[in-house]
C-alpha positions as CSV (number, residue, x, y, z in Angstrom):
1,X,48.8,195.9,-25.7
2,X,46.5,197.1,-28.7
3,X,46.7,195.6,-32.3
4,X,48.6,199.6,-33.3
5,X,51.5,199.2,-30.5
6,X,51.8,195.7,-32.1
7,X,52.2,196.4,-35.6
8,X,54.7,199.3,-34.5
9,X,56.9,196.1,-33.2
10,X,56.9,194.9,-36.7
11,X,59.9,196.0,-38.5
12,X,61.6,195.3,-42.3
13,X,63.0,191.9,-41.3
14,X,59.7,190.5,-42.1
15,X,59.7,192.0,-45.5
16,X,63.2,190.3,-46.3
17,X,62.3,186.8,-44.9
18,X,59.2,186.9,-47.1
19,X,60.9,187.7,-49.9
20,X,61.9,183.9,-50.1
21,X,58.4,183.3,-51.7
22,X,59.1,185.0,-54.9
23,X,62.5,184.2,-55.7
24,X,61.8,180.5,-55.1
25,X,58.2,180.8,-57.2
26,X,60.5,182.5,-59.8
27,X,63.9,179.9,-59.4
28,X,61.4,177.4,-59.9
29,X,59.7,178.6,-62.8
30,X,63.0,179.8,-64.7
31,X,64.0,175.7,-64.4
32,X,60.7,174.6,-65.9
33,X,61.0,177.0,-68.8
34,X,61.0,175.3,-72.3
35,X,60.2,172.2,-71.0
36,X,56.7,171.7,-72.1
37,X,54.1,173.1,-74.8
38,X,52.0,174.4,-71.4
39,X,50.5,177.8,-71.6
40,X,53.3,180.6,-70.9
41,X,55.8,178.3,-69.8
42,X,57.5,178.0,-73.4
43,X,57.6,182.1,-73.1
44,X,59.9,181.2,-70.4
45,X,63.3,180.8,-72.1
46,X,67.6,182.1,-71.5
47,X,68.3,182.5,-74.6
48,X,66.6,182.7,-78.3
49,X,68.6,181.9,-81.1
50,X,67.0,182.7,-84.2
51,X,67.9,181.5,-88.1
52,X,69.0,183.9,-91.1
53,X,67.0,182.2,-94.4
54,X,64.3,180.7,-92.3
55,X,61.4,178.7,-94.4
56,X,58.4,177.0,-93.7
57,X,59.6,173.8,-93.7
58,X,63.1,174.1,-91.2
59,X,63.7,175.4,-87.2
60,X,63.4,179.5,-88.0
61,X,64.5,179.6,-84.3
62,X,65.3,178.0,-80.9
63,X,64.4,179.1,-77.6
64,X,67.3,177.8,-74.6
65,X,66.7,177.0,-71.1
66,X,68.4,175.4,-68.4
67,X,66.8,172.0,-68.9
68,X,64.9,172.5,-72.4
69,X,65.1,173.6,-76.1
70,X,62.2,175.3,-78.1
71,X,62.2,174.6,-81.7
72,X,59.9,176.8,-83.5
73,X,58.8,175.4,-86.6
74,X,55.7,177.5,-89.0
75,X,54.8,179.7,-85.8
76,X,54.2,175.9,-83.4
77,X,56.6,175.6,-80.9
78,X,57.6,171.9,-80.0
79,X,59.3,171.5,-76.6
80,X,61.9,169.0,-75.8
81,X,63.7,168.1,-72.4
82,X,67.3,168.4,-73.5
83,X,68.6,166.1,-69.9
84,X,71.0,163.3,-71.6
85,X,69.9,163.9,-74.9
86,X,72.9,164.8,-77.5
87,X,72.2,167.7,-80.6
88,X,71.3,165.0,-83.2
89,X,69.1,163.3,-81.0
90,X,67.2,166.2,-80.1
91,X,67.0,167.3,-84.0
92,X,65.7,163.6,-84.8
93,X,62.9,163.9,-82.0
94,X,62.1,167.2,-83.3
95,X,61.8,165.4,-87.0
96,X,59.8,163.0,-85.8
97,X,57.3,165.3,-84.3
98,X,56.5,166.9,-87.4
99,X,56.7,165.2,-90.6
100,X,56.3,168.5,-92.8
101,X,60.2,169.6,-91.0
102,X,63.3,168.8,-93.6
103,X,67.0,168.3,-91.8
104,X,68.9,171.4,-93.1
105,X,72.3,172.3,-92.2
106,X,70.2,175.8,-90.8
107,X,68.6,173.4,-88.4
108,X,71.8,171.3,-87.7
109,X,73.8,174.1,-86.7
110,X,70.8,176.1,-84.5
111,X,70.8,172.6,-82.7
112,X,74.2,172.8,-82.1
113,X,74.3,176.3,-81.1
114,X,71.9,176.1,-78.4
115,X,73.3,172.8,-77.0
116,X,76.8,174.6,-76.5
117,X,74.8,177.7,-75.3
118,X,73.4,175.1,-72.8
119,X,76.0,173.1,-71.5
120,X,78.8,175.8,-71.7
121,X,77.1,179.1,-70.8
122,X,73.7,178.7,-69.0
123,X,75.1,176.0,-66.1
124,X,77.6,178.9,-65.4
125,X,74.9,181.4,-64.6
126,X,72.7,179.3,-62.2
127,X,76.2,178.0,-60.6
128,X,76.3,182.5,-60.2
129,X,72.6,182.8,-59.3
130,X,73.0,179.9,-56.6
131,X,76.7,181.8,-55.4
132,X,74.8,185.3,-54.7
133,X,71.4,183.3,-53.5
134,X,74.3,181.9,-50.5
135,X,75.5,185.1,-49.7
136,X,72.6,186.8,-49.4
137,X,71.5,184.0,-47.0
138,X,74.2,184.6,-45.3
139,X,73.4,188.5,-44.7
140,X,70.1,187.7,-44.2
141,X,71.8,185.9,-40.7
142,X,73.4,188.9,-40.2
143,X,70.3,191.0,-40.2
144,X,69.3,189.2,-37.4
């Protein structure tokens, strides 16, 4: 059998089952989004939530993920893991990173915005994602 009658055996299935490689590569990236101040992996967020009278010295805007908050503060972007943290804990840590940052009610309330965003709305879509990632393993099977 030549190398052409053997890639005419070679059929779509192949495509699908390699198509695991991406959507974990991208599953895994989408749960290590806001979690550090690495290149491009702040850029990776669910949600941005931005403030109305934004100054130099308070959050101007929050970027959600699954497992991490964003604050951008002045055009820097300090990352925080948000895993058993509460709101004001998370605003105090972002204080404490930068002493030029003033607690404002604007910064209170972005805080607790993208916590409830978090804990309320975001778990529900990877609960979904992880739903329709089973069923499609499941007619993967039936491909076979």
């Amino acid at each position: 059998m030549t190398i052409s009658d053997r890639m005419n055996n070679v059929n779509y299935r192949l495509l699908v089952y390699l198509l695991l490689i991406p959507i974990l590569l991208f599953y895994t990236l989408c749960l290590t989004g806001c979690v550090s101040n690495s290149p491009g992996i702040p850029n990776i967020f669910a949600a941005k939530i931005e403030g109305r009278n934004s100054t130099v010295s308070t959050i101007s805007a929050i970027r959600v993920n699954y497992f991490g908050i964003c604050a951008s503060i002045s055009n820097k972007l300090f990352c925080q893991s948000s895993s058993g943290k509460t709101a004001g804990a998370l605003l105090n840590s972002i204080l404490n990173s930068n002493a030029n940052v003033t607690s404002t009610t604007i910064s209170a309330a972005l805080v607790s915005l993208a916590f409830t965003i978090q804990s309320k709305i975001i778990l529900y879509l990877l609960a979904a994602a992880g739903v329709v990632f089973f069923i499609s393993l499941i007619l993967l099977a039936l491909l076979k």
